[in-house]
LUMVOBA-937185 format. One record per residue (C-alpha): x, y, z. Coordinates in steps of 0.25 Angstrom, whole numbers, plus 5000, padded with zeros to 4 digits. Layout:
<rs>
XYZ...
</rs>
This chain:
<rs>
490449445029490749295027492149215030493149235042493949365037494649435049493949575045492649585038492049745038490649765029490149885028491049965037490750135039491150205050490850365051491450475060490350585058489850625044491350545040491050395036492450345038492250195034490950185022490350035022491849975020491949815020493249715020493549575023494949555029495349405029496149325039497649325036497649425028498549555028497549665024497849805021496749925022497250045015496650185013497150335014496850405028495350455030495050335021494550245034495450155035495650175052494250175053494250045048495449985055494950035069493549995067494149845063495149865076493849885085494250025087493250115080491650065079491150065067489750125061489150015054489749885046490249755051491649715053492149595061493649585064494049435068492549415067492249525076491649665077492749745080492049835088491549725097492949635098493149605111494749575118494749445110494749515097495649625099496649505103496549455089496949585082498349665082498349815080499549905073499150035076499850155066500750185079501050075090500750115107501950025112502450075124504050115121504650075133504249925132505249835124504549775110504449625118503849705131502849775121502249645114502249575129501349685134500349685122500349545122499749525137498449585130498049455121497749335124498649255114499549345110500949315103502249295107503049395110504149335105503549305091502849445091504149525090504649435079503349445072503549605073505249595070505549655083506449515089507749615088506949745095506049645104506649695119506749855111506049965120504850025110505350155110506550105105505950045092505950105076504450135070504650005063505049925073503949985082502849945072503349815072503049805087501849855085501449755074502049645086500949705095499949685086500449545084500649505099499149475100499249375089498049435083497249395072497149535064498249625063497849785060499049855054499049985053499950065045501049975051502250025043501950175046503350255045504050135044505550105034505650025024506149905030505249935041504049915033504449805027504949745038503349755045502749705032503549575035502749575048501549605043501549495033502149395041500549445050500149365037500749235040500449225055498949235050498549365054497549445046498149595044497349715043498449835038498049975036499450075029499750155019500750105013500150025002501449944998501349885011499849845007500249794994501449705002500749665014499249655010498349535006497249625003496849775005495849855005495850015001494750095008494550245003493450335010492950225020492750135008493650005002493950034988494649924985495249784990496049674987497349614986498449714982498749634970497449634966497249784969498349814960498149724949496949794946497649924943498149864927499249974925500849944927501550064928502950074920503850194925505250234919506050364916505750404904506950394894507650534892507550574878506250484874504850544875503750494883502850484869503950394864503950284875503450134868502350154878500750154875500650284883501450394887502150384901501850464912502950544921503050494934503950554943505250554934504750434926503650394910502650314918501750204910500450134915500249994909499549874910500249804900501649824908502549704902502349734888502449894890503949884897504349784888503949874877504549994884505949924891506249874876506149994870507050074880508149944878508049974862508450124866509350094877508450164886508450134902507150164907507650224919506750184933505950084926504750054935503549944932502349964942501249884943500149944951500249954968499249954979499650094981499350114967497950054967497650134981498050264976497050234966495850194974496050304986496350444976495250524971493750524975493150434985492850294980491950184981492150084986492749964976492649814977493549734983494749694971494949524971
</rs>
């Protein structure tokens, strides 16, 4: 493991009894980067957050975090890396400015305060009681108490669990804006539109094993296929579509897999307007991130996969 990446893990395992959780995985994590770590549950993705954290030693392997082994780092180390845990231990009677005081008085360097809450959104709920704060707006003061520290190395775990629409979107705009102060983000959710928006690079681990990694663009370019989905005109057969296959129905709707997608709507667009036909919920889809993970983690258990460029 060469260079000066914020996490480098070769040959990672980790068992629990005859169960071996983590099989020989291996990731590089740069610095500045916003990385998200997908995987369905039992897949060991927390084994491999908390053994990065410093919380859970590992079986054999190497993995330095900032540099470090992880299971050796010292209180320097913890104080350049931020935690969001799936729920936040704030205590509820503290006010959001009280909260981030306390936590701060355990780094050497930490932040401001001031510029915490505006980092986490909360300047307009800065002197609100705890227990008095949405989920949202909780797990933005728990992303501020991550930050506080000023750390290095962000873990983010599921931070947009349970949240609203304009919630979520209003936390990607903090996790992001992580990017621009610097920090490397290591993010571990579910949502795999959140991925696709926020990630630089991921990595999808099935069976204690990555099988695949790279940038979500390049991910999804290697699946060739466009989907085309519209409700099938009333009256005209499937069989008699100017389409090289017949369409699947989806959910209401003549669904068609291309890799020549420009040509195949035009095709099919002109010859509705010849007929005065709307085609009704038109859709064109290029493959998603979702797509390509559903892929990778349904069926039997893999291999694991090189890394995509």
């Amino acid at each position: 493991m060469s260079g000066d990446p914020a996490i480098e893990i070769d040959g990672l395992r980790k068992s629990y009894g005859a169960f071996e959780a983590v099989r020989g995985l291996s990731l590089i994590v740069e610095r500045g980067e916003i990385f998200a770590f997908l995987g369905p549950n039992g897949a060991g993705k927390t084994t491999t957050v908390e053994i990065l954290e410093g919380f859970r030693k590992r079986d054999g392997g190497d993995v330095r975090v900032l540099g470090v082994d992880p299971e050796h780092g010292g209180r320097a180390w913890r104080g350049r890396i931020g935690i969001v845990l799936q729920e936040g231990r704030a205590q509820s009677e503290l006010t959001v400015r009280e909260t981030l005081t306390l936590w701060a008085a355990y780094y050497p360097k930490p932040r401001p305060i001031a510029e915490t809450i505006v980092l986490a959104g909360l300047e307009e709920k800065a002197e609100d009681r705890v227990g008095r704060l949405s989920g949202g707006q909780r797990r933005r003061l728990d992303v501020g108490l991550a930050l506080v520290g000023d750390p290095d190395l962000v873990f983010l775990d599921e931070p947009t669990t349970g949240f609203d629409p304009v919630a979520r979107r209003a936390a990607w705009k903090v996790i992001a804006g992580l990017r621009d102060l610097g920090k490397t983000v290591f993010l571990t959710t579910h949502y795999l539109d959140e991925a696709q928006e926020l990630a630089d690079r991921v990595a999808i681990i099935r069976a204690g094993c990555i099988v695949v990694e790279g940038a979500p663009d390049a991910l999804t370019a290697g699946s060739p296929d466009t989907e085309i989905l519209f409700v099938a005109p009333p009256g005209v057969g499937l069989d008699e579509l100017p389409v090289p296959e017949i369409p699947q129905i989806v959910d209401g709707r003549a669904r068609l897999q291309t890799g020549t997608p420009t040509s195949t709507l035009a095709t099919l667009c002109g010859w509705a307007a010849e007929r005065g036909i709307e085609l009704e919920r038109l859709e064109v889809r290029r493959p998603s991130l979702e797509d390509v993970y559903l892929e990778l983690v349904d069926g039997d258990e893999p291999a694991a996969t090189e890394a995509a460029s």
